[in-house]
C-alpha positions in Angstrom: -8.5 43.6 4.4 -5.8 41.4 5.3 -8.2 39.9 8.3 -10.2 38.6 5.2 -8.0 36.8 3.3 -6.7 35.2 6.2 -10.0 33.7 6.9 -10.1 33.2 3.2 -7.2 31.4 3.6 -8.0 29.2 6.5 -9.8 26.1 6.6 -10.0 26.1 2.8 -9.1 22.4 2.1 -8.3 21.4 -1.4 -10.9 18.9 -3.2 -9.7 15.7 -4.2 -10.0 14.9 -7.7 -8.0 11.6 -6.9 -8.3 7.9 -5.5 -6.7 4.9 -4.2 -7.6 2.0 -6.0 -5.6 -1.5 -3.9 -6.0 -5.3 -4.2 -4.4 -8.7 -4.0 -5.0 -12.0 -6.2 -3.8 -15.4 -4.9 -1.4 -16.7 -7.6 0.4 -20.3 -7.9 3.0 -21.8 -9.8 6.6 -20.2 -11.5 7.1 -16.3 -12.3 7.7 -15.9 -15.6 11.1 -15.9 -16.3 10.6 -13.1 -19.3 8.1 -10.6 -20.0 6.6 -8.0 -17.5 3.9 -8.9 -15.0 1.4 -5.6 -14.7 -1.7 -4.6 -12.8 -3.6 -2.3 -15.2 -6.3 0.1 -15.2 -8.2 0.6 -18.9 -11.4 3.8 -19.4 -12.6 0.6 -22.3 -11.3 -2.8 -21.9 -9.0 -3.9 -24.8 -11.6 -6.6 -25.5 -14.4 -4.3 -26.1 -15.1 -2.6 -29.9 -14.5 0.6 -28.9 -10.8 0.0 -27.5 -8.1 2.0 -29.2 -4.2 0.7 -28.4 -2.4 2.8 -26.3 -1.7 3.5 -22.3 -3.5 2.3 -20.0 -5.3 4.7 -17.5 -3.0 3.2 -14.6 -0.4 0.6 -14.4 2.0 -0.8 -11.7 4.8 -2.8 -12.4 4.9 -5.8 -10.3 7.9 -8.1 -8.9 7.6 -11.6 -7.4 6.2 -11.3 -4.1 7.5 -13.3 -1.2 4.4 -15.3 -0.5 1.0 -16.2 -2.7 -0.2 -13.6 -2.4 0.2 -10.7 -5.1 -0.7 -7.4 -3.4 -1.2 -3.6 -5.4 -1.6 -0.2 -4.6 -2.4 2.6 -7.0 -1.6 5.4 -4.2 1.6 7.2 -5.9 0.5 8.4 -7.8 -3.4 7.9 -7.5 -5.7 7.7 -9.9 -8.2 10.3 -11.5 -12.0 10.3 -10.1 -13.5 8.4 -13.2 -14.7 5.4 -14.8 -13.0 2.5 -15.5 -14.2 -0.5 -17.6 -11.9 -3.3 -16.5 -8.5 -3.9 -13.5 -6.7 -6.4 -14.9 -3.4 -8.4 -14.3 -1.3 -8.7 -17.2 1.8 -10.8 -18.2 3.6 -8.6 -21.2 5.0 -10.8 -23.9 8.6 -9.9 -24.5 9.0 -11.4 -28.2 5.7 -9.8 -29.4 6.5 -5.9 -30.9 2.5 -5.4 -31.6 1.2 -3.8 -28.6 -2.5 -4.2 -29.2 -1.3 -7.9 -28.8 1.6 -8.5 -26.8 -0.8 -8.1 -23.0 -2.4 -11.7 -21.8 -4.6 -11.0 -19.0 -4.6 -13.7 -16.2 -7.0 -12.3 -13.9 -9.8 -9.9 -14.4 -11.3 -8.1 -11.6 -15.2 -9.5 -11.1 -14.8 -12.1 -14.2 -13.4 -14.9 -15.5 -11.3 -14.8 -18.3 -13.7 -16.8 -20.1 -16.1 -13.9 -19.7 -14.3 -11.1 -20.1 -17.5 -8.9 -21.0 -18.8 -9.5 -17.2 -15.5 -7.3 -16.2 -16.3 -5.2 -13.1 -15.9 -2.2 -13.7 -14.4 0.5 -11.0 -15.8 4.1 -10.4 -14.0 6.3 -7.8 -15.9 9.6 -7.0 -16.0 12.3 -4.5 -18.2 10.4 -3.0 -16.1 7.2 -3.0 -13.0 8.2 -3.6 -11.0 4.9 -3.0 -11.8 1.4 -3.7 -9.6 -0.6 -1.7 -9.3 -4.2 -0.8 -10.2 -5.8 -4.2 -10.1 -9.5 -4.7 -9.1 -10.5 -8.3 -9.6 -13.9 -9.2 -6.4 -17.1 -8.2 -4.7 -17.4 -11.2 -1.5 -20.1 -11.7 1.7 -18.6 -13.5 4.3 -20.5 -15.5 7.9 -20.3 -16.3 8.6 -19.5 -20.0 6.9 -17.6 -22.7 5.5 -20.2 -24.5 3.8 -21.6 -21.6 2.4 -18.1 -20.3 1.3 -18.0 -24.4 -0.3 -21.5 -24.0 -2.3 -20.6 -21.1 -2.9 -17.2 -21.5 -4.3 -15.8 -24.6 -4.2 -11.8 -26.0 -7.3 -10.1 -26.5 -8.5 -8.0 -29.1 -11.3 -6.2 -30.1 
């Protein structure tokens, strides 16, 4: 008896039921000096009807980087084998309390922000569990709020 669960026990790998999803974006221009820059995973875009306000899926923090190019890594924690409608970067209005408005995408992974419905969306899978190396699109940042508000507009459904 004790032979069997030992070769029960070995060799048994656990299934994943998570995923790596990484990128980069070229980006230009000042950091914002307030608010919170964020790459962000949504199940339904906040653009979209069906969108109701709350967390996101995924989300990383993000600091200035070094160079111009803006890298990510959803890898700890990963994310849940699923669907997801749109990866987006995000600057986070500091003066705005209303959070289905205070998030102005600058880049949209597989769009323009001027298309926003053509998002790509990201599907990680047994099968594929990762999707690494995604390009979002350049995108220029500028120093104060105003600014980012000028050039960057909220979306809502």
């Amino acid at each position: 008896m004790l032979s069997t669960f030992l070769l029960l026990g070995c060799g048994s790998e656990v299934e994943r039921t998570t995923g790596i999803v990484s990128g980069s974006a070229e980006w230009s221009g000042t950091w914002p000096a307030t608010g919170t820059m964020m790459v962000v995973m949504f199940v339904t875009p906040p653009w979209h009807p069906d969108f109701q306000p709350g967390p996101p899926a995924a989300a990383l923090l993000l600091t200035e980087p070094e160079t111009g190019t803006l890298g990510f890594s959803f890898d700890k924690p990963e994310v849940s084998f699923g669907t997801y409608g749109t990866l987006l970067i995000s600057w986070m209005d500091p003066e705005n309390p209303d959070a289905s408005t205070r998030d102005h995408p600058v880049s949209v992974y597989g769009t323009t922000l001027g298309a926003l419905d053509q998002a790509t969306a990201i599907t990680l899978s047994k099968e594929d569990p990762d999707e690494e190396g995604l390009v979002l699109p350049a995108f220029v940042l500028y120093e104060t709020a105003g600014e980012m508000r000028s050039h960057y507009h909220s979306v809502q459904p």
